[in-house]
Wavefront OBJ file of the C-alpha trace (Angstrom):
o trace
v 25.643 -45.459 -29.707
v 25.137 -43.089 -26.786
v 23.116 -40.033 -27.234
v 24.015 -36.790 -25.985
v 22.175 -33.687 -24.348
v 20.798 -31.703 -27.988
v 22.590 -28.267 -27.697
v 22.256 -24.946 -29.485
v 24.600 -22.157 -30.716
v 25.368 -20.900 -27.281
v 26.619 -23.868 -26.085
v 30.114 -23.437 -27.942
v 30.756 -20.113 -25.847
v 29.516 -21.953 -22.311
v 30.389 -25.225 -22.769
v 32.550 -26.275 -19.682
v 35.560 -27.635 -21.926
v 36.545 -25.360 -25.100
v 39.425 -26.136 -27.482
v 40.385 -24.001 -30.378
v 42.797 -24.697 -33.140
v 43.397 -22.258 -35.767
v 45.827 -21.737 -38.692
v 45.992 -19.342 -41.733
v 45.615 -20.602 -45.358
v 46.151 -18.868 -48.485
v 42.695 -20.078 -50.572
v 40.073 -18.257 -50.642
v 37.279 -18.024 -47.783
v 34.451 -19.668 -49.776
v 36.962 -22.460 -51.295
v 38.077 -23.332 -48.032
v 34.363 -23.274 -46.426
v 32.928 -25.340 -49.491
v 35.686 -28.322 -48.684
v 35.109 -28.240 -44.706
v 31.462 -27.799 -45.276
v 29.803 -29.073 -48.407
v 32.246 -31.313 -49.775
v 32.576 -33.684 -46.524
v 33.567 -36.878 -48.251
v 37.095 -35.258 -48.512
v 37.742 -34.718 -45.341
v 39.827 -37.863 -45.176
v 42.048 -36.954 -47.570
v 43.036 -33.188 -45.756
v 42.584 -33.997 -41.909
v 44.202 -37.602 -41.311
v 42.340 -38.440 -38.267
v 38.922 -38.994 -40.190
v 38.248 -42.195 -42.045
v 35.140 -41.271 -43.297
v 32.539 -38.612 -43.727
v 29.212 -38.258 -45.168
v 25.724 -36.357 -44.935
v 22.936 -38.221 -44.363
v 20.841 -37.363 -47.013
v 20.167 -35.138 -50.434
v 21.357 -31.330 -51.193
v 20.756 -28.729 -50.407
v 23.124 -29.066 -47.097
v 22.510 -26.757 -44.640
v 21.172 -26.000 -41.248
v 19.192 -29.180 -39.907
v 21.070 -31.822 -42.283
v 22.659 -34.940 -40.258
v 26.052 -36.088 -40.963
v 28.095 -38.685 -40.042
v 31.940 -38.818 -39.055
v 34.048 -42.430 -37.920
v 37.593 -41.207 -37.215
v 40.667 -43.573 -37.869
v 40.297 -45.834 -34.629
v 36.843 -46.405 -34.674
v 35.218 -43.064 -32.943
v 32.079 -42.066 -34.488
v 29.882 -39.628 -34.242
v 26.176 -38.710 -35.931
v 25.931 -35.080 -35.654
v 23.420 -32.422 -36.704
v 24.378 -29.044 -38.557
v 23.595 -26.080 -36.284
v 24.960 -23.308 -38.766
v 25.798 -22.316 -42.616
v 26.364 -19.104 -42.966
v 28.741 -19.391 -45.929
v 31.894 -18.626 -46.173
v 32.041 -17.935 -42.529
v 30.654 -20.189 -40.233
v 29.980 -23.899 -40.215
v 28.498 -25.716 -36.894
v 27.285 -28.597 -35.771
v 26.181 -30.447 -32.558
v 26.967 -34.426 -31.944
v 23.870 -35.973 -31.172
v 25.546 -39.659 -30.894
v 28.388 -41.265 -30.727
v 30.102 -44.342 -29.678
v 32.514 -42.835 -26.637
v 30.463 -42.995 -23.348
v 31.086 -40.019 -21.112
v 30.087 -37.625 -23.357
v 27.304 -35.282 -22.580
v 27.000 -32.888 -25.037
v 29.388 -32.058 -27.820
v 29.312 -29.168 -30.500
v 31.933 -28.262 -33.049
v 32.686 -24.772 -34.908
v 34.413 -23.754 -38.101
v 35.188 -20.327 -38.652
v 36.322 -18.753 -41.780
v 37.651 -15.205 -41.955
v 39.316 -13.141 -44.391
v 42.635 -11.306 -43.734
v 45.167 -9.507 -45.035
v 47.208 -12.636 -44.321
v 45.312 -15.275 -45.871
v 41.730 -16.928 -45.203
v 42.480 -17.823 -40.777
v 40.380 -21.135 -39.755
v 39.608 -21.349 -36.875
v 37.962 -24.709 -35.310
v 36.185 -24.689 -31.877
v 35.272 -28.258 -29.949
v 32.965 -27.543 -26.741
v 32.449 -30.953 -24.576
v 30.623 -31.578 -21.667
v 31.703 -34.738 -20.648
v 32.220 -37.170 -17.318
v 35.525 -36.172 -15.680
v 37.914 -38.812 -17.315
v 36.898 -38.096 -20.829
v 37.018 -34.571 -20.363
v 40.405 -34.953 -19.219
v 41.352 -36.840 -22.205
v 40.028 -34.213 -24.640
v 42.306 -31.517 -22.228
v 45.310 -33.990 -22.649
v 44.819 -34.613 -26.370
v 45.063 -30.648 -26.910
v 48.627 -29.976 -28.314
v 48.119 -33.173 -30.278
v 44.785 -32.071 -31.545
v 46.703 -28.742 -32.369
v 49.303 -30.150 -34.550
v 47.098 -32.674 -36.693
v 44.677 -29.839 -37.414
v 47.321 -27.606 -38.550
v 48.920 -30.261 -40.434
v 45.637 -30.852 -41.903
v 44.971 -27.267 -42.695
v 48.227 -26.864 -44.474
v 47.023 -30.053 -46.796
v 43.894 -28.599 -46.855
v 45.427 -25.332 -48.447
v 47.828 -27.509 -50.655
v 44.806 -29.586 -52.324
v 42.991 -26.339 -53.094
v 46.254 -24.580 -54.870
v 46.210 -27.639 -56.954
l 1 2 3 4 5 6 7 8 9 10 11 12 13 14 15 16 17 18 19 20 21 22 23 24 25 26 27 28 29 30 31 32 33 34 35 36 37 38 39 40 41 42 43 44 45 46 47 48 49 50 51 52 53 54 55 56 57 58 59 60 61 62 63 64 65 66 67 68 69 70 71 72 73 74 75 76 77 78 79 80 81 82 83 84 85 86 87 88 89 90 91 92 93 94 95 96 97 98 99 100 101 102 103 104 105 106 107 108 109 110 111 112 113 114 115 116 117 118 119 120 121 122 123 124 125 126 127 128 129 130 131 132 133 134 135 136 137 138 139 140 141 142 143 144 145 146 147 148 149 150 151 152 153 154 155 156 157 158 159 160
């Protein structure tokens, strides 16, 4: 495993690579927070690209608690929760992983109430050597569809 740079808060607004995916659900804001925050080990059955997903160690989750995330493919990353500030905001900061290149990496769930629905909104900020950078830029639009696709199953497990 490589370890990255440790990053704060700030470092999803000035990170020098952002991506942001975001789709509207119809559950409500905490629902959808509590299954993208606290209830990790279903991530794999909403959002297709992760195999598995666990925290690190005993409730109560929250700011300072590791977790760890191997995507379908064999990516994996041991990360560190930056922010819980439920129903709203969910963020964490990869602090190793098994892709060189990467420098520093933070992730951001948003959840917001609107008159259309509960809108998700999920931020990636990368530092990374040129090539992988590039990848993450050229993965975008795919990126875009499997989260919305996940999102969508997301909102169909919760109606159930």
């Amino acid at each position: 495993m490589y370890a990255t740079r440790p990053v704060d808060l700030d470092f999803l607004n000035e990170a020098p690579l952002r991506l942001s995916f975001a789709h509207t659900l119809q559950a409500a804001p905490k629902a959808v927070f509590d299954a993208i925050a606290h209830d990790v080990a279903t991530l794999p059955r909403w959002y297709g690209a992760v195999a598995t997903a666990e925290y690190g160690g005993p409730e109560p989750f929250g700011v300072g608690t590791r977790r760890r995330v191997k995507l379908v493919g064999g990516v994996a990353f041991h990360e560190r929760i930056l922010a819980w500030d439920s129903p709203d905001r969910y963020a964490y900061r990869v602090e190793h992983t098994n892709v060189p290149g990467i420098r520093a990496m933070a992730e951001e769930w948003s959840v917001l109430d609107t008159p259309a629905g509960t809108r998700v909104a999920w931020t990636m900020a990368v530092d990374a050597v040129l090539p992988v950078a590039a990848t993450f830029r050229a993965s975008a639009p795919g990126m875009a569809v499997a989260t919305r696709r996940a999102l969508g199953r997301l909102d169909r497990m919760l109606a159930a």
